[in-house]
C-alpha positions as CSV (number, residue, x, y, z in Angstrom):
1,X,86.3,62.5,-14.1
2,X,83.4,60.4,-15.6
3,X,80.7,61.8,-17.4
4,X,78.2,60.5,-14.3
5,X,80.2,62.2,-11.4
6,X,78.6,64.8,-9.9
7,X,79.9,67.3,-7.0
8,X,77.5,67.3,-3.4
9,X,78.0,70.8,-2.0
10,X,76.8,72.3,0.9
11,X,75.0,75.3,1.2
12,X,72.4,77.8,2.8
13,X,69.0,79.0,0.9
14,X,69.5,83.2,0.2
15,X,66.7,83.8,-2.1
16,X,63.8,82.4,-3.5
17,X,62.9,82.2,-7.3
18,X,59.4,81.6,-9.7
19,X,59.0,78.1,-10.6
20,X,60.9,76.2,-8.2
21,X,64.1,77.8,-8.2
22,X,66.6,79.1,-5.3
23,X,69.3,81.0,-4.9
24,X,71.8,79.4,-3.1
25,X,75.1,80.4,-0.8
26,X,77.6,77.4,-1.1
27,X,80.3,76.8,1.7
28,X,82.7,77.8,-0.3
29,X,81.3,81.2,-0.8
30,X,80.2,80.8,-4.4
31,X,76.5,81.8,-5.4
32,X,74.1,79.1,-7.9
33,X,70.7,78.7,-9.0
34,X,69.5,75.3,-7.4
35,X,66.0,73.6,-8.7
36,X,64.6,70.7,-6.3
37,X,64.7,67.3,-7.2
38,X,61.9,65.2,-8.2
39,X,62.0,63.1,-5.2
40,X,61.6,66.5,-2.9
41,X,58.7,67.9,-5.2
42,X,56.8,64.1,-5.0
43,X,57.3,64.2,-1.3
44,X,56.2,68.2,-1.1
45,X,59.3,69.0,0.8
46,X,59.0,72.8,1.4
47,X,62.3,74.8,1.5
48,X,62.4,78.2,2.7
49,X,65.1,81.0,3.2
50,X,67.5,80.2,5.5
51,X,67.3,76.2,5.0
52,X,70.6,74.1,5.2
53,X,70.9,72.0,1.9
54,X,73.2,69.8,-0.1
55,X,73.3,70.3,-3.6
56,X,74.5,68.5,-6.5
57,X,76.4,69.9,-9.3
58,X,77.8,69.0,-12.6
59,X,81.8,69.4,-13.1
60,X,80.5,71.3,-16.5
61,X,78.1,73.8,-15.3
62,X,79.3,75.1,-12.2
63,X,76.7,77.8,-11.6
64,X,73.5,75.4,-11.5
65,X,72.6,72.8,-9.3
66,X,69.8,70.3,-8.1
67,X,69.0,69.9,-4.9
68,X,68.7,66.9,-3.2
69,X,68.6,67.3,0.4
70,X,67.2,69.5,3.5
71,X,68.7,69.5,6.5
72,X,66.4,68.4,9.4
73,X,66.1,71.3,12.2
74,X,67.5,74.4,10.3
75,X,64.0,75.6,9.6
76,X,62.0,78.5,11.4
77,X,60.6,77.6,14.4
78,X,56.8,76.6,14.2
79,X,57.0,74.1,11.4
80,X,55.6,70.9,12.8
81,X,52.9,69.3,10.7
82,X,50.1,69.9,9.0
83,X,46.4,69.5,9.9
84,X,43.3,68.6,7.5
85,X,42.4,66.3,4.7
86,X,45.0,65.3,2.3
């Protein structure tokens, strides 16, 4: 395995942490401390509990990940979008 790969996992949001951080509940049954990616903090992409997303994970730390993705429509209910001045 190169230096470069990188495992994408899927996973549910169990807990949220200070400063960006989530506890998340990969498919597999394992438990990791996930940060969001740069792209989803530039594009204010809100995660909250309960949230479907893919996560990307060095072969060498397997108990932190990134993640990357939210899946569309596994929100709660009532998040359409926002109103007033940006």
């Amino acid at each position: 395995m190169a230096k470069e790969d990188l495992l994408t996992l899927d996973g549910l949001i169990d807990e949220i942490f200070p400063d960006g951080r989530f506890g998340v509940r990969l498919e597999n049954d394992h438990r990791i401390i996930a940060y969001t990616a740069g792209r989803m903090r530039r594009f204010r992409i809100r995660s909250v509990v309960g949230d479907a997303v893919r996560v990307e994970m060095t072969p060498y730390d397997l108990s932190k990940g990134r993640i990357v993705y939210r899946e569309r429509g596994a929100g709660p209910a009532g998040s359409g979008p926002r109103k007033g001045n940006r």
